[in-house]
N, C-alpha and C positions, 0 to 999 in steps of 0.2 A: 407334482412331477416336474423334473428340472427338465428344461426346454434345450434343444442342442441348436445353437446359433451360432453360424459364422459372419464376420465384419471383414470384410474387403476395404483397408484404409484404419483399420483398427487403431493404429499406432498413431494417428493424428488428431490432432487438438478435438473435434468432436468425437470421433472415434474413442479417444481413452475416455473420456464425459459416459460417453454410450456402454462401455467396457464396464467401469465403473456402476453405475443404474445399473445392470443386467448379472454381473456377478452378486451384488450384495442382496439382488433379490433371490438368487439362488439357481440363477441359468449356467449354464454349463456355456462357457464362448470361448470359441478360437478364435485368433486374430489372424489376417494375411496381411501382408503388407511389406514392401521391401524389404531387404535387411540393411539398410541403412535407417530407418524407421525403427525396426525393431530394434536394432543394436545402440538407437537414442535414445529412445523411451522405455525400452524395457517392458512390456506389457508383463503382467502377472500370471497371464492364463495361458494356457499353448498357445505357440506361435507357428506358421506355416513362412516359408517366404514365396513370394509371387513379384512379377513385375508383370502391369497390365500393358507396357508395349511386346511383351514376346507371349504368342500363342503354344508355344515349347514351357514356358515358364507356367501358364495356366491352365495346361492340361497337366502339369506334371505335379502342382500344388493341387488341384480338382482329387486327383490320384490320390495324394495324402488325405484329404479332407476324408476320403471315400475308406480308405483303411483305417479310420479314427472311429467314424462311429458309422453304427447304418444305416441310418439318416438321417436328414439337418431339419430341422423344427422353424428355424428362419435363417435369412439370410438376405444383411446388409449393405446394399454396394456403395463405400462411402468414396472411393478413389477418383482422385480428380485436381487439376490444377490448371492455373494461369499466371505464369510469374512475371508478365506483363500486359501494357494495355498500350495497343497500339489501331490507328484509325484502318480504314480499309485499306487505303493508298499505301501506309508506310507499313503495312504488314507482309513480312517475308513470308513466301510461299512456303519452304520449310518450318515456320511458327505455324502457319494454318496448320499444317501436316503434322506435326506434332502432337497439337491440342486437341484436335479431333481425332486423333489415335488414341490419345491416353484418356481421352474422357468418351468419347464413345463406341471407337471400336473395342478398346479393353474391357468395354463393358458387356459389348455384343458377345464378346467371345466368351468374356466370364460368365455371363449366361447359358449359353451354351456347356460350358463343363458342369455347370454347378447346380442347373435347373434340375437336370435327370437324377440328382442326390436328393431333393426335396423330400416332408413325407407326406403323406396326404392329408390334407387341413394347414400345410405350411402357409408362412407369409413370406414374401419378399419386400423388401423398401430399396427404391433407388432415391439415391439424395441427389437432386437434380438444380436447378438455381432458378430464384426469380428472372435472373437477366434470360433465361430461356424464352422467357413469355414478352417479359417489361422489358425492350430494349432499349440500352442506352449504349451512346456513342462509344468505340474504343473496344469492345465486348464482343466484336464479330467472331472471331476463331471459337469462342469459348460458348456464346450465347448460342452458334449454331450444334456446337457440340453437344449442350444442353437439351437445347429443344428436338434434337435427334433422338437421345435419351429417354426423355419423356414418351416420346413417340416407342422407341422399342419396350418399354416396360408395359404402356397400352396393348403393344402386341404381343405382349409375352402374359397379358393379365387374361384376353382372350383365350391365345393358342393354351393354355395352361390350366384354363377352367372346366370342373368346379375344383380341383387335387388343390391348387396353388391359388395364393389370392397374390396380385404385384401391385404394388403402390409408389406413387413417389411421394417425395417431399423436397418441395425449392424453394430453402431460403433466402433471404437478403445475406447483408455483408454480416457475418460474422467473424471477431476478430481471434485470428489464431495463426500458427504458423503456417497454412495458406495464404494471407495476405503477408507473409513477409517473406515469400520467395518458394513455399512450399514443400513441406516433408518428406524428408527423405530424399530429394531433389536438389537441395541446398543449406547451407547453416542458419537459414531460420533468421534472418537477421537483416532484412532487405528492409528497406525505407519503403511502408505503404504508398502506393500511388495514390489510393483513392483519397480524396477530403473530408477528411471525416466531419469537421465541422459542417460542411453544404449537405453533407448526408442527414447527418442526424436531423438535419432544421427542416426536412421534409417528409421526415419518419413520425406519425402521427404518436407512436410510445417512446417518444424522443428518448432514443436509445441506442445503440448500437447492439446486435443480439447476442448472447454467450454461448458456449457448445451447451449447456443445459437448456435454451431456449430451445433446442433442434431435437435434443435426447427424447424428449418429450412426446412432441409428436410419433416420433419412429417408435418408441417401446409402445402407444396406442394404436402403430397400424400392424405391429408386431404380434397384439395381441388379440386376446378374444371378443374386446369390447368393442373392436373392428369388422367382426367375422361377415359381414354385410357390404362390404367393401371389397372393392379391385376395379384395380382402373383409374383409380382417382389420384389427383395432385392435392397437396395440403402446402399450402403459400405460410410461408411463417418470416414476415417479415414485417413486423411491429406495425402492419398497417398501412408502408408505401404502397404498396400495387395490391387495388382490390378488384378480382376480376368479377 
């Protein structure tokens, strides 16, 4: 039976990965996601549009989602950006304010509209980041916005049980147009800050990860080989941070 799953972020670099795995095994998936996203990439499958800074914008895309089908089988909050890395000192207050909007109140709220669409025996995955846990310098606006995240998906894995299982997943750096300015947000074309070389040299799968290194996890918390699960974080990040 084909599975009805919505991807919040759909239209970006793990997101079309995710798209991609999820249609060719025969799920039914809509994508939200700006429409400057969609009108880049073009998803194949229904698209909704959404912006996770206006709660006008995600109630009124929840609405669509809710007229589409009658209810959703899973659903993944991929949305999320940092188009810079700045120390605590030289962080503008409007950057904090921002990144902790777009990455965790947009997600509070996207919860909010989209939990009560759920069906019973659904799964949720919020895609969350290593640096939530593994701090490193430069990462404050973003690492808090993360681990904020983390925590609301814990609470929503509770308040939601047994109907709903929520899960995250926080990977390391994977390369895509999030590290080069962020989807839909910008042309995709910014000069990575981070080092990739000092990265990789302490990435025990000396690598850098691909959006199929993340698809992965998610289509298993997605599914039934999961069904035992909620509440839980899956670290996918080639082995730097082992908690």
């Amino acid at each position: 039976m084909s599975r009805r799953i919505a991807i919040l972020g759909g239209a970006g670099g793990i997101g079309r990965a995710l798209v991609a795995a999820l249609t060719e095994a025969g799920d039914d998936v809509v994508v939200l996601d700006l429409p400057a996203s969609i009108e880049r990439h073009r998803p194949t499958t229904r698209t909704i549009d959404i912006d996770v800074l206006s709660e006008e914008a995600i109630n009124t895309a929840a609405r669509e989602l809710a007229d589409h089908w009658p209810a959703v089988d899973g659903y993944v909050h991929l949305a999320g950006y940092n188009p810079s890395i700045h120390s605590v000192a030289d962080t503008p207050t409007d950057y904090f304010d921002n990144i902790v909007s777009g990455n965790l109140r947009g997600a509070f709220l996207s919860a909010k509209a989209i939990m009560p669409l759920m069906s019973d025996g659904g799964s949720v995955v919020m895609i969350a980041s290593g640096l939530g846990r593994y701090i490193r310098p430069g990462f404050a606006s973003y690492a808090s916005a993360k681990a904020g995240l983390m925590a609301l998906a814990n609470t929503l894995a509770l308040e939601y049980a047994p109907k709903v299982r929520v899960n995250t997943v926080a990977p390391g750096f994977v390369d895509t147009a999030f590290s080069h300015g962020g989807t839909g947000i910008s042309d995709e074309t910014a000069e990575i800050e981070v080092d990739l070389a000092k990265y990789v040299s302490v990435i025990p799968l000396a690598r850098v990860a691909e959006p199929e290194d993340i698809v992965g996890p998610i289509r298993f918390l997605l599914g039934p080989e999961s069904a035992y699960m909620t509440g839980q974080v899956l670290w996918v990040n080639g082995g730097a941070y082992m908690p």
